[in-house]
C-alpha positions as CSV (number, residue, x, y, z in Angstrom):
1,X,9.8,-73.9,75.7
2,X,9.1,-70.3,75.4
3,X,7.9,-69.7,72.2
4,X,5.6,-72.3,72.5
5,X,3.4,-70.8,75.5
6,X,3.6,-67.6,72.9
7,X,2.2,-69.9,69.9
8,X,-0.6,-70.6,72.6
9,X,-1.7,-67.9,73.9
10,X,-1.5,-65.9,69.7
11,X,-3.4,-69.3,68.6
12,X,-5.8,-69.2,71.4
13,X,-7.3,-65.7,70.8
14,X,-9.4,-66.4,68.1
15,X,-8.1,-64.0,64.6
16,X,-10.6,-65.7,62.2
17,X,-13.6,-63.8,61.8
18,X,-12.0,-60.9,64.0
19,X,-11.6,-56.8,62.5
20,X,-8.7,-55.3,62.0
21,X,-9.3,-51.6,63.0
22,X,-5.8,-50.1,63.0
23,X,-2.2,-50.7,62.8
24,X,1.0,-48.6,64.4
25,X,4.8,-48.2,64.9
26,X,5.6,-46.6,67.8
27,X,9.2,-46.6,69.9
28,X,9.6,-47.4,73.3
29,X,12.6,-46.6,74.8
30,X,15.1,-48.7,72.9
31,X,12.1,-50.9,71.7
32,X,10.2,-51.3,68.1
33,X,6.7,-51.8,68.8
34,X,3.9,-53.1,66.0
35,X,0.2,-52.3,67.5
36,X,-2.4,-53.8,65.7
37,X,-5.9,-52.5,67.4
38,X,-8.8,-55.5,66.6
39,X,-12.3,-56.2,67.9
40,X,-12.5,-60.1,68.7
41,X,-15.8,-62.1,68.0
42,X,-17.5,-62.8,71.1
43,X,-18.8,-66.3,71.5
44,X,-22.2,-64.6,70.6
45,X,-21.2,-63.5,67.3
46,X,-20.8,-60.1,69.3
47,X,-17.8,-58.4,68.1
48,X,-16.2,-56.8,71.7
49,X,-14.8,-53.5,72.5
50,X,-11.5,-52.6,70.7
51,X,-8.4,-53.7,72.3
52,X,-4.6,-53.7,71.6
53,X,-2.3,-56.6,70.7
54,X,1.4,-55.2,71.2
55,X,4.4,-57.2,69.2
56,X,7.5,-56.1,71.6
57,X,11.1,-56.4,70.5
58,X,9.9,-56.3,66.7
59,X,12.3,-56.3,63.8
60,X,10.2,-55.7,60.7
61,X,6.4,-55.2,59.9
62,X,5.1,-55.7,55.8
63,X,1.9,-54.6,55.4
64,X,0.4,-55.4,52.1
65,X,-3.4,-54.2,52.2
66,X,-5.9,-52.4,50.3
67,X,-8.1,-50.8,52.6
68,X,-10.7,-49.5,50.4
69,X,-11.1,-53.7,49.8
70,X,-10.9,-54.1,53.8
71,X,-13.3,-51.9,54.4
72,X,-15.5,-53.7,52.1
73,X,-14.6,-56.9,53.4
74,X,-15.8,-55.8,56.7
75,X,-12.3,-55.6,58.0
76,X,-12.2,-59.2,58.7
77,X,-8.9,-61.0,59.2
78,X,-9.0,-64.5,57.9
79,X,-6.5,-66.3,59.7
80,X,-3.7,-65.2,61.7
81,X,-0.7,-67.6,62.5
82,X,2.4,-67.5,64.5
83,X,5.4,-69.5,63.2
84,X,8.7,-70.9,65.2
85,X,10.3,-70.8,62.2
86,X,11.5,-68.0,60.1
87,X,10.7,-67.1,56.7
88,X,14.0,-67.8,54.5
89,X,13.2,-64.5,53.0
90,X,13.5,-62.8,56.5
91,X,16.5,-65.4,57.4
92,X,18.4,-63.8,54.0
93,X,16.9,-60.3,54.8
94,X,18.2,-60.2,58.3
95,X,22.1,-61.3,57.2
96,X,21.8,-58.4,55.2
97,X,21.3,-56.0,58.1
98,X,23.7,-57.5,60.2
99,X,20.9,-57.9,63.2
100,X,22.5,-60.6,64.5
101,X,21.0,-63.5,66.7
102,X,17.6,-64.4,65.2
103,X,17.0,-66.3,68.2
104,X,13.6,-66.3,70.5
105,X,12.2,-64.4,67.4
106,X,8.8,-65.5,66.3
107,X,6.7,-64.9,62.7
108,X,3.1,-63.4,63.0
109,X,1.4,-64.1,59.6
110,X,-2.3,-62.2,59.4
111,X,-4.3,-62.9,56.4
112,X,-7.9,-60.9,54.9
113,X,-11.1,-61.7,53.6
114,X,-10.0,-59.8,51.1
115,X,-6.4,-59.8,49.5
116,X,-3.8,-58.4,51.5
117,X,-1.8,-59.5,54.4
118,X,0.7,-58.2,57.3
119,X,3.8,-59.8,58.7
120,X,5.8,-59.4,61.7
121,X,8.5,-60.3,63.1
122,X,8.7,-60.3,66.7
123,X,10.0,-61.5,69.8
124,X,6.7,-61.4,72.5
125,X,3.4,-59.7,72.1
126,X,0.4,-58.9,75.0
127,X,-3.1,-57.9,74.5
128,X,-4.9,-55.3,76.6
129,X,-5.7,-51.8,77.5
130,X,-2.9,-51.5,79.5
131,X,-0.5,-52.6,77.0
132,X,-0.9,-49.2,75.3
C-alpha cells in the first residue's frame, strides 16, 4: 500500500534527537505546502547540514510551540510519527469544511523536548534541497 512505503520512509529518517530550525506555508500552484527546515543527527552525534522536508497536498498545519522554551531545549524534536489513521478531531473538523474525500491523507505528529507540538495533515512529503 501507499501510505505504508510513506510511514517508511517518515519513520526511517530518524526525528528523535533531530532540530527543528524553521517552519513555512507556502502555495504552489494549486498546492498547500508545510516546510519544516531540520538538521538530522548524524550517526556520529554530528548534527548535518540543514535540509527541507516538504508535506505536499496538505490540508491543515497546528503548531502549538513556545520558542523561547525551544530554543532552550536546544530545538530538539522528541518524536515525530506518522499516522494512517486520522484524528477524530480532524475527521469532525474536515466535515465541517466540506473537503471531501479524506482518503490517501496521512497525520504527521512532531513532539519537543520541551512542551509544544505541530500537526499536519498531509497527503506525501520529500526531503532534500531540491524539494525547495
Amino acid at each position: 500500500m501507499v501510505n505504508d512505503n510513506i510511514v517508511e520512509r517518515f519513520d526511517a529518517l530518524g526525528w528523535h534527537d533531530s532540530k527543528l530550525i524553521g517552519v513555512s506555508i507556502r502555495r504552489r500552484g494549486e498546492e498547500e505546502q508545510v516546510c519544516l527546515v531540520t538538521r538530522f543527527q548524524a550517526p556520529t552525534g554530528e548534527y548535518l547540514e540543514p535540509i527541507e522536508v516538504v508535506f505536499s497536498d496538505a490540508h491543515y498545519v497546528h503548531v502549538d510551540v513556545d520558542l523561547v522554551e525551544k530554543r532552550y531545549g536546544s530545538d530538539h524534536v522528541s518524536d515525530a510519527e506518522c499516522h494512517t489513521a486520522l484524528p477524530d478531531w480532524f475527521r469532525s473538523m474536515a466535515v465541517k469544511n466540506r473537503w471531501g474525500s479524506l482518503d490517501g491523507f496521512l497525520h504527521f505528529e512532531f513532539g519537543f523536548a520541551v512542551p509544544g507540538r505541530i500537526d499536519i495533515v498531509a497527503r506525501e512529503f520529500a526531503v532534500g534541497p531540491g524539494t525547495a
